[in-house]
C-alpha positions in Angstrom: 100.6 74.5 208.0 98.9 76.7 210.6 96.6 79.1 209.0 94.7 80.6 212.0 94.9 84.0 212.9 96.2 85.0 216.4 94.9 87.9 218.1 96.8 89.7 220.8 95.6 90.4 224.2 94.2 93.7 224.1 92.1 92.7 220.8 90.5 89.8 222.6 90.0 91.8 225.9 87.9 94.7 223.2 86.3 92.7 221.6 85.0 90.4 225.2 84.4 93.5 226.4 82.1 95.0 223.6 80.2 91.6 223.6 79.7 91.8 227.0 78.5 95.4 226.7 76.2 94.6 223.7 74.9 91.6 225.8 74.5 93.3 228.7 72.1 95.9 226.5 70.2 93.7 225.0 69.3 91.8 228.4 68.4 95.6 229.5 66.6 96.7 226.6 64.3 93.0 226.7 63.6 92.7 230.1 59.8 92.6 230.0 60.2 89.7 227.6 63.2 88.1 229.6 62.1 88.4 232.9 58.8 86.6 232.3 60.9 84.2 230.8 63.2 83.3 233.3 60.3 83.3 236.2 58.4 80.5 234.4 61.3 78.4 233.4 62.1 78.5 237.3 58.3 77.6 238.5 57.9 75.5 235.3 61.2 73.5 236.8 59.7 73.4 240.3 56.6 72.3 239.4 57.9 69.5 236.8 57.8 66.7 239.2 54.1 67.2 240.2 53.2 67.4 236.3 55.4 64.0 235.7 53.9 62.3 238.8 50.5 62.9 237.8 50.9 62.3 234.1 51.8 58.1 235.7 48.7 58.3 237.1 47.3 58.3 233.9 46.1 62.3 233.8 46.1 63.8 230.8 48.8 66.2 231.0 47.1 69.6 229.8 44.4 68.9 233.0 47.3 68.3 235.1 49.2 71.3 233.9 46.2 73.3 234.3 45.3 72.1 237.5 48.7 72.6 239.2 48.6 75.9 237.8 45.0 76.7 239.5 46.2 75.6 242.7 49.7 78.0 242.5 47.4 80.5 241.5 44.8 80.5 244.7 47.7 80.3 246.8 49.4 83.4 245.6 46.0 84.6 245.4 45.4 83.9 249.1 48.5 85.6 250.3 48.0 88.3 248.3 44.9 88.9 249.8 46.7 88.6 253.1 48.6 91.7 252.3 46.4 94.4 251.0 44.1 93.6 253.9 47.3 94.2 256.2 47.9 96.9 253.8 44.0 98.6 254.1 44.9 98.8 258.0 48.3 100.6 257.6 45.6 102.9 254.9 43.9 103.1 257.5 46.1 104.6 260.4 48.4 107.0 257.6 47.7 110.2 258.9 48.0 109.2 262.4 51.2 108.1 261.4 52.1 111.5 259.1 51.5 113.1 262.5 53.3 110.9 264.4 56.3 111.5 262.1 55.7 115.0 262.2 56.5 114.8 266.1 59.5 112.9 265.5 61.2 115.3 263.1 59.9 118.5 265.7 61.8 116.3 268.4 65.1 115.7 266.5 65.3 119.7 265.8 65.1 120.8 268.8 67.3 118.1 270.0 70.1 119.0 267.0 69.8 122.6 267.1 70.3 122.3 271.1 73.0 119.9 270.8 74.8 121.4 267.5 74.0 124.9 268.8 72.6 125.6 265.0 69.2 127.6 264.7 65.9 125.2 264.2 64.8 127.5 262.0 67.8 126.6 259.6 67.5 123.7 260.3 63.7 124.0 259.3 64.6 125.6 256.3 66.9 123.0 255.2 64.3 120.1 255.8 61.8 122.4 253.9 64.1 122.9 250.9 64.8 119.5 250.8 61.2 118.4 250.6 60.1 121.2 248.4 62.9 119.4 245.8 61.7 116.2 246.1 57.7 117.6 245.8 59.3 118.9 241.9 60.4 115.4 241.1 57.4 113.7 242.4 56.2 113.7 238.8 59.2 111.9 237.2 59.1 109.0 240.6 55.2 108.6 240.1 55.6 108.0 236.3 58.7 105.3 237.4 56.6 103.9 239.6 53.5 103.6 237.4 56.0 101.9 234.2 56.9 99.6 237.1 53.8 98.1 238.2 52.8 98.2 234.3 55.7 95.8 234.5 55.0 93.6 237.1 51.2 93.3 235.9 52.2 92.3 232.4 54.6 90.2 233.8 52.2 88.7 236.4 49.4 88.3 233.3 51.9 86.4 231.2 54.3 84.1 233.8 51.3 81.4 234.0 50.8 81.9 230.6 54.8 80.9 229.8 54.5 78.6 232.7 51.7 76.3 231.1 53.8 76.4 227.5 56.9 75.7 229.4 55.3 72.5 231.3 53.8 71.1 227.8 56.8 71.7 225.4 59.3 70.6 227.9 60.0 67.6 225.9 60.6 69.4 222.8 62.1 71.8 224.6 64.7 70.0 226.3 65.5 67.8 222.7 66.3 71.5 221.0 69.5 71.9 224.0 70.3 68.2 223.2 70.3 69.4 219.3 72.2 73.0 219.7 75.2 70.8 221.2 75.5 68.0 219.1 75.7 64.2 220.4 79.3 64.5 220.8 78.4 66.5 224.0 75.3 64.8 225.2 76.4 63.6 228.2 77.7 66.8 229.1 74.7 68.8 228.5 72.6 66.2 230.7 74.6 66.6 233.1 74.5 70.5 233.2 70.5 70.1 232.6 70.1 67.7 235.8 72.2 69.9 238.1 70.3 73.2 237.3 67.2 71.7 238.1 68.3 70.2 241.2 69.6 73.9 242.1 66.5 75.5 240.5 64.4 73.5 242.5 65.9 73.6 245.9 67.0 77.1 245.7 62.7 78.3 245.0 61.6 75.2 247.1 64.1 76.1 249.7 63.2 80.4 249.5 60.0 79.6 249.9 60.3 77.5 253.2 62.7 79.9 254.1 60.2 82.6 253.3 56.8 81.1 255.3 59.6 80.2 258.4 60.6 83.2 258.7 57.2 85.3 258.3 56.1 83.4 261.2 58.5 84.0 263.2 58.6 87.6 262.3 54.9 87.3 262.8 54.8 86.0 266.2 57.8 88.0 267.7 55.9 91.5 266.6 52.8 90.3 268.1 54.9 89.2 271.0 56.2 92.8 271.0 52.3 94.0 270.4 53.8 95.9 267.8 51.1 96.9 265.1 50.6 95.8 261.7 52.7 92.6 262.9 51.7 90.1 260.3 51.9 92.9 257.5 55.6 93.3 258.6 56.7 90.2 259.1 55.7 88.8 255.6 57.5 92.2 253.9 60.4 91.1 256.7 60.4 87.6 255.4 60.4 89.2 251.3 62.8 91.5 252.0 65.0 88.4 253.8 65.5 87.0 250.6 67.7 89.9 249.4 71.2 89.5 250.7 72.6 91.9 252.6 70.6 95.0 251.3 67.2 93.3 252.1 68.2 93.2 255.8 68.9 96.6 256.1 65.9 97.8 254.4 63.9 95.3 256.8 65.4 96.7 260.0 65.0 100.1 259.3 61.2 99.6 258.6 61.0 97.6 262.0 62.8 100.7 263.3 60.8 103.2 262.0 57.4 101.8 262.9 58.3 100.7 266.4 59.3 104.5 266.7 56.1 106.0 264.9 53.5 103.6 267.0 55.5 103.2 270.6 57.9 104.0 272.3 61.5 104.3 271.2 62.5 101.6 273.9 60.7 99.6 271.7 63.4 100.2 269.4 65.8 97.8 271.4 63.0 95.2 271.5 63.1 95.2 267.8 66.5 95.5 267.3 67.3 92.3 269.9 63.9 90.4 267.8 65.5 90.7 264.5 69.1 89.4 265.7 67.5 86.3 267.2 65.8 86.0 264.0 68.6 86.4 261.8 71.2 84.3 264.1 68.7 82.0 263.6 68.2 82.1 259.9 72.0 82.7 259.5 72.9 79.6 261.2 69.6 77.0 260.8 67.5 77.5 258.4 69.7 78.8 255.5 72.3 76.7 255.1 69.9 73.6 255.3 67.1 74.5 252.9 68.9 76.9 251.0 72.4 77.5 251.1 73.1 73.8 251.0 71.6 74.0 247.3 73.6 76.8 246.2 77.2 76.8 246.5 78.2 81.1 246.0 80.6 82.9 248.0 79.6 85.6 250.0 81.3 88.1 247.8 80.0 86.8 244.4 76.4 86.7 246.0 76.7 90.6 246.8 78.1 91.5 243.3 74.8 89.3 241.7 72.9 91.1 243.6 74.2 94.3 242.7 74.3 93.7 239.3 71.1 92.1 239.1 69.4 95.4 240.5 71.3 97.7 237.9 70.2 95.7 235.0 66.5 94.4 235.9 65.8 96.4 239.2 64.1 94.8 242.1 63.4 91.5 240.1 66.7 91.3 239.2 67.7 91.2 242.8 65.7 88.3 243.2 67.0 86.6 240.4 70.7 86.8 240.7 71.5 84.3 243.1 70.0 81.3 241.3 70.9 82.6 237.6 74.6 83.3 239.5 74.2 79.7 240.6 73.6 78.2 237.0 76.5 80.1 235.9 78.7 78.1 238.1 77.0 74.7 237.1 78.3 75.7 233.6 81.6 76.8 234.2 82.4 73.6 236.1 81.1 71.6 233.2 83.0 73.9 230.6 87.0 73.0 230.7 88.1 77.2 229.5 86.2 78.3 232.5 86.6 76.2 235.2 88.5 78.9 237.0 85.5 80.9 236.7 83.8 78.3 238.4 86.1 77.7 241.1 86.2 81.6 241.6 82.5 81.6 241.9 82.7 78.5 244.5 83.0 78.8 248.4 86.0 76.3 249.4 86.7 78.6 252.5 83.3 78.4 254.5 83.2 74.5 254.6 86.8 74.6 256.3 86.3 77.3 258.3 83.0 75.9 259.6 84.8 72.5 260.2 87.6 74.5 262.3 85.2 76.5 264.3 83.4 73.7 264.9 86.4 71.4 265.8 87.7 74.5 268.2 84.9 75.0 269.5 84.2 70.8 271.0 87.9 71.3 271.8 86.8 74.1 274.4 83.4 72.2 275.6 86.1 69.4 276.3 88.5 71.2 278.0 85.5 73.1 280.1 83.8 69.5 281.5 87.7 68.3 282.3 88.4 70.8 284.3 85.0 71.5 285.9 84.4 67.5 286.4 88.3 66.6 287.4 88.1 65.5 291.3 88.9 67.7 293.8 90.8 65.0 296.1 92.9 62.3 294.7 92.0 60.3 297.9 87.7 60.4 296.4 89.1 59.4 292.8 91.1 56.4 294.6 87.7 55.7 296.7 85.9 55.5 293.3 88.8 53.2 292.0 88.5 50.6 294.2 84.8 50.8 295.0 
């Protein structure tokens, strides 16, 4: 006899939906422990090969650990350093560019007022009262801004610390999963284990050459353009790149705004066509074979991560969404309930839409050298023939 109790619909829907609300707050409310967390696993995964390669070498593995870690360290270190000395220059040149900006804005009313027949000095007004509100909440931003890099400092104090524990339980670590999920589902849980570190580690190792690619060129296109502070922006170009979507605009409008502060705003066309070559670039080269190939999202999952990742963990959480998105998946195609999860996360159009472009578009190239090749005169095609 059947003794289990059946709930209806709308009592499992409340009650997913006030676990998923109570989840959701507690992944809010623990963030500064979380997101340290989930930063070392992924560097502790990237690094894991290095540790295991020189642990055969017969190095003990706290000094390889330790010296991995050291090594990580002076790199960030060095591009750190990279930036603020960018950073000291744009210091540097601020009121120049308060003045500059100043201009700008002069330029604009008179061009509004004259074109919108409105009064510059409502116009004035308006900018004033608008500036004269955000001057009363500078407070409230400044203390925002202050629990923010509290954040990130703590964070950055304690990620090599969780990296190095990671790295030297991972044994242990990896036997607990094994343990939560019984023998029965061993195989299974290996399976899950191996994928998200093959994601893990080409979704960072693929960023990251993604990242130094795309700085260059950045890089070398502003100081093609003799744009200033070119390195400075094309490494926050390249960091901002990693953001879908929103990244890019925020990228192009700072291109935007310093071409027009520093030259001319023809050079706002030159910027404009340097960051379309780089994208179509990116968009068509250099993602989808170091990064995209790793991670198999839709577009419009990747946006919603994104989203969501920023309204629960801010700008880290932007970072993280696409790779914690992408271990999601790796469950859900491993878990037989949520499969359709999986396949909803998946990108089955893209593959067969490239492979139709791409099949149109050799059709065309064909048809273009038939008909540009084809002989003029059956009489030279007959010469030809018999020749």
């Amino acid at each position: 006899m059947d003794t289990s109790v059946k709930f209806p619909f709308y009592a499992k829907a409340s009650l997913f939906l006030i676990g998923l609300y109570v989840f959701t707050a507690i992944l809010y409310l623990t963030q500064d422990v979380i997101l340290p967390l989930i930063y070392a696993t992924g560097v502790a995964i990237l690094l894991s090969p290095v540790i295991g390669f020189l642990a055969k070498k017969g190095i003990n593995r706290v000094v390889a650990i330790a010296g991995v870690l050291i090594i990580a360290v002076l790199i960030v270190g060095a591009l750190i350093a990279l930036l603020v000395s960018q950073a000291s220059m744009l210091r540097t040149a601020w009121p120049h560019l308060v003045t500059k900006l100043h201009e700008f804005i002069n330029q604009v009313v008179d061009w509004v007022s004259g074109y919108l027949n409105l009064s510059p000095d409502k116009i004035n007004g308006w900018i004033s009262e608008t500036t004269s509100e955000f001057m009363k909440n500078r407070n409230a931003a400044i203390g925002v801004t202050l629990t923010t890099m509290s954040g990130i400092l703590s964070a950055t104090i304690l990620t090599p610390v969780y990296i190095f524990m990671i790295l030297f339980y991972q044994p242990h670590l990896l036997a607990f999963v094994h343990n939560i999920f019984g023998a029965d589902n061993d195989k299974k849980v290996s399976e899950i284990l191996t994928e998200t570190r093959v994601v893990v580690k080409g979704y960072i190792g693929g960023l990251f050459g993604e990242f130094v690619i795309i700085a260059i060129l950045n890089s070398i296109g502003l100081l093609i353009l003799k744009m200033d502070y070119a390195i400075l922006l094309g490494v926050i170009g390249a960091v901002l790149n990693v953001i879908p979507i929103i990244g890019g605009i925020i990228c192009i409008a700072l291109f935007v705004i310093i071409a027009l502060l520093t030259k001319s705003p023809l050079y706002i066309i030159y910027v404009l066509g340097l960051y379309a070559l780089i994208q179509f670039i990116d968009d068509h080269y250099i993602f989808p074979r170091i990064v995209g190939a790793k991670v198999k999202l839709n577009l419009l999952i990747s946006i919603i991560a994104v989203i969501v990742g920023d309204a629960l963990w801010g700008i880290p959480g932007m970072f993280l969404a696409i790779p914690i998105t992408a271990v999601l998946k790796i469950i859900f195609d491993r878990v037989e309930t949520l499969k359709s999860w999986g396949f909803l996360f998946g990108d089955t159009i893209r593959s067969t839409g490239k492979s139709k472009f791409s099949l149109a578009v050799n059709r065309f190239i064909k048809y273009l050298i038939s008909k540009f090749h084809k002989p003029k005169h059956p009489a030279a095609k007959n010469h030809r023939q018999t020749g």
